[in-house]
C-alpha positions as CSV (number, residue, x, y, z in Angstrom):
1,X,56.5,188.8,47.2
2,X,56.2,186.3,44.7
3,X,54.6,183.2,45.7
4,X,55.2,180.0,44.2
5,X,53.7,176.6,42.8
6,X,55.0,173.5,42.4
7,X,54.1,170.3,40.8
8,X,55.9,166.8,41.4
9,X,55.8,163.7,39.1
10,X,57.2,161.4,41.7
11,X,59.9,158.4,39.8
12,X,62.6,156.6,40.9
13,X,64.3,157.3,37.1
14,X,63.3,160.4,36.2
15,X,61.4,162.8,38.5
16,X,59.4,166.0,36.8
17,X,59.8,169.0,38.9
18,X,58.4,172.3,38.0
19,X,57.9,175.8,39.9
20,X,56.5,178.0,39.1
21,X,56.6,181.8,39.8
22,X,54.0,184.7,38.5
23,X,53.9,183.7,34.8
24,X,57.4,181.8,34.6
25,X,57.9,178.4,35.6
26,X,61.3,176.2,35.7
27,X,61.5,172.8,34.4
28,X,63.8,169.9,35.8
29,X,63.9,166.4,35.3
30,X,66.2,164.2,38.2
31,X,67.1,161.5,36.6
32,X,68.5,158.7,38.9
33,X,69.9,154.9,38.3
34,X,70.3,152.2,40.4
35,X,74.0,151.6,39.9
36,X,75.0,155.3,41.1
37,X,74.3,154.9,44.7
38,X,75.3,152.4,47.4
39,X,71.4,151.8,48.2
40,X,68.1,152.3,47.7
41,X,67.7,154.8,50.7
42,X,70.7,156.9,49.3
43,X,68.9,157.2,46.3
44,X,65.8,158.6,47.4
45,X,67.7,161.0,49.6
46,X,69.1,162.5,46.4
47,X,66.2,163.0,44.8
48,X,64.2,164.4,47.8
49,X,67.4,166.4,48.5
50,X,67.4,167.8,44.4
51,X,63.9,168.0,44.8
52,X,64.4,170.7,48.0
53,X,67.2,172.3,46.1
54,X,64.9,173.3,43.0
55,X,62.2,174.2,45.0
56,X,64.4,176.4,47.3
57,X,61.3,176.1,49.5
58,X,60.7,180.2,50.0
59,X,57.0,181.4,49.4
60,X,55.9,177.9,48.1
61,X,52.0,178.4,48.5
62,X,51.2,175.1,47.6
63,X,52.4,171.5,46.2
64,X,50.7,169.3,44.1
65,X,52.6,165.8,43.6
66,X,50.9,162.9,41.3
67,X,49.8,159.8,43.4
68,X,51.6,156.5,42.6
69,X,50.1,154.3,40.4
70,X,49.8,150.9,42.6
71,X,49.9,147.9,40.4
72,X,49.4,144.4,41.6
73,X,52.3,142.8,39.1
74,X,54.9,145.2,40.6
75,X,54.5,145.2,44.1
76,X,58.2,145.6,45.0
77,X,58.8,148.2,42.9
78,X,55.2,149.7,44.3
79,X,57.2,149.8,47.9
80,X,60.2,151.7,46.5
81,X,57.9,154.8,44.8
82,X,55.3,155.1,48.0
83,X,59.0,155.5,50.4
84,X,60.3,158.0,47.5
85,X,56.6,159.7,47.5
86,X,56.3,159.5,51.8
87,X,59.7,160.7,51.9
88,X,58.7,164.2,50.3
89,X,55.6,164.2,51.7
90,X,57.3,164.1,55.0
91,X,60.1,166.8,54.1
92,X,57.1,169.5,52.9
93,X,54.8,168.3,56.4
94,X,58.0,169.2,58.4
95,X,58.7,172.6,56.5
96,X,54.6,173.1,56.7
97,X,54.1,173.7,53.4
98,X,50.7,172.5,52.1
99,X,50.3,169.5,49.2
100,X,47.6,168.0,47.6
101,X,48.1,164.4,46.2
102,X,46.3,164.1,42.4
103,X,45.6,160.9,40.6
104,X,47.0,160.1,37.8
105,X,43.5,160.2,35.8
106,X,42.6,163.9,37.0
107,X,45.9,165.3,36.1
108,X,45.4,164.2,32.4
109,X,41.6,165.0,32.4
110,X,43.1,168.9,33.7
111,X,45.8,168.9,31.3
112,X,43.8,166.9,28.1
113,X,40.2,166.4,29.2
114,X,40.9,162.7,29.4
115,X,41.8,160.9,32.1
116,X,43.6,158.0,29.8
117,X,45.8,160.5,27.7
118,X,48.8,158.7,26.5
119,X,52.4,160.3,27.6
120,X,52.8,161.8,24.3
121,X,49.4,163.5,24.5
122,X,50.5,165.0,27.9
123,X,53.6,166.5,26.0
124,X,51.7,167.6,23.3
125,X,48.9,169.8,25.9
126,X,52.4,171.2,27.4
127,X,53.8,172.2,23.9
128,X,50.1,173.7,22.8
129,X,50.5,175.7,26.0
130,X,53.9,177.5,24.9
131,X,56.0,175.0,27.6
132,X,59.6,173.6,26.0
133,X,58.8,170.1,28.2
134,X,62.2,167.8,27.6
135,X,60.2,164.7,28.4
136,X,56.9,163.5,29.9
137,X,57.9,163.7,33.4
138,X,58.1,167.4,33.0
139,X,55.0,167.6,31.3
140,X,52.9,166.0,34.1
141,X,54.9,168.5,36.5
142,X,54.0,171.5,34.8
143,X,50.3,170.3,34.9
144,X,50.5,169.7,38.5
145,X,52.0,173.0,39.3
146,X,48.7,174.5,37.4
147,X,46.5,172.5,39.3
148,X,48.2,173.7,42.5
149,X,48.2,177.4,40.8
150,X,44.4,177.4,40.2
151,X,43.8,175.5,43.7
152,X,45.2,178.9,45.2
153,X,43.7,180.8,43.1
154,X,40.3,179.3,43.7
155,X,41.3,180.1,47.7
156,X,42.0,183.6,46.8
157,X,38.2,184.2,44.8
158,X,40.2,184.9,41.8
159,X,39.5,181.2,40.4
160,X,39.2,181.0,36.1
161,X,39.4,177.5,36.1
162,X,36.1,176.1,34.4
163,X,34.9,172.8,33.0
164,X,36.4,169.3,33.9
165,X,39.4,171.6,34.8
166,X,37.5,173.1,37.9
167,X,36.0,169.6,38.3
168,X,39.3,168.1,38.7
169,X,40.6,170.8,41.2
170,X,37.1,170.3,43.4
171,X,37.7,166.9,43.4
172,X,41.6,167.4,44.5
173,X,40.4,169.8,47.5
174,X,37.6,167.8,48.3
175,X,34.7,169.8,46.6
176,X,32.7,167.2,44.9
């Protein structure tokens, strides 16, 4: 059996998914608009829906999904991305299959070792990795699903992970 990993950058435009399996992982972007659905609830149903789809929820060890960045000058858009984020959250609780939330400043100290990497610089640590990323969404996905790789594999006593790498993933399991 071949378990599997998965990271999540959560968006209402474009989210990252990627799983990955043994060595391989798959890359998918969802890319949504307002104007292609009758409301905002059949919107994130799509999404979590594509979400399930991609994952196709056998042997997932583990999920790693970004936490929203909550700012004060867009608080009605800040609703709309915690519902799309709860929404998933809810559909992996009910399947019991284990998450950890990451801020957004860990996952680019894991994936850059530093925690204000631009979204170019997040690409760029994909690419220097060997990963064909289409955009940044998927970049911050496949970082995720490492983090949630090395989480396991810390579990297992077959952790690698060292530096602010390992720092980041004791600080995501509560470590520190």
């Amino acid at each position: 059996m071949i378990t599997r990993f998965v990271g999540l950058d959560m968006s209402l435009s474009g989210t990252g998914v990627c799983v990955g399996m043994g060595e391989d992982v798959n890359l998918k972007t969802i890319k949504t608009k307002p104007a292609e659905f009758p409301n905002f609830y059949r919107r994130v149903d799509y999404i979590v829906n594509e979400i399930l789809l991609a994952c196709s929820l056998q042997d997932i060890e583990m999920v790693c999904i970004e936490k929203p960045f909550i700012s004060k000058s867009s608080m009605g858009s800040n609703d709309k991305l915690i519902y799309l984020g709860m929404s998933i959250r809810k559909e992996l609780c009910y399947r019991q299959i284990p998450f950890f939330d990451v801020h957004v400043s860990h996952l680019k100290i894991y994936a850059t070792g530093k925690g204000n990497s631009k979204k170019h610089v997040m690409v760029k640590a994909a690419e220097m990795q060997g990963i064909e990323v289409k955009d940044d969404n998927q970049a911050d996905a496949y970082f995720l699903c490492q983090i949630a790789r090395a989480i396991i594999m810390e579990r297992n006593g077959q952790g690698t992970t060292r530096g602010k790498a390992k720092e980041v993933i004791d600080k995501v399991t509560g470590k520190f």
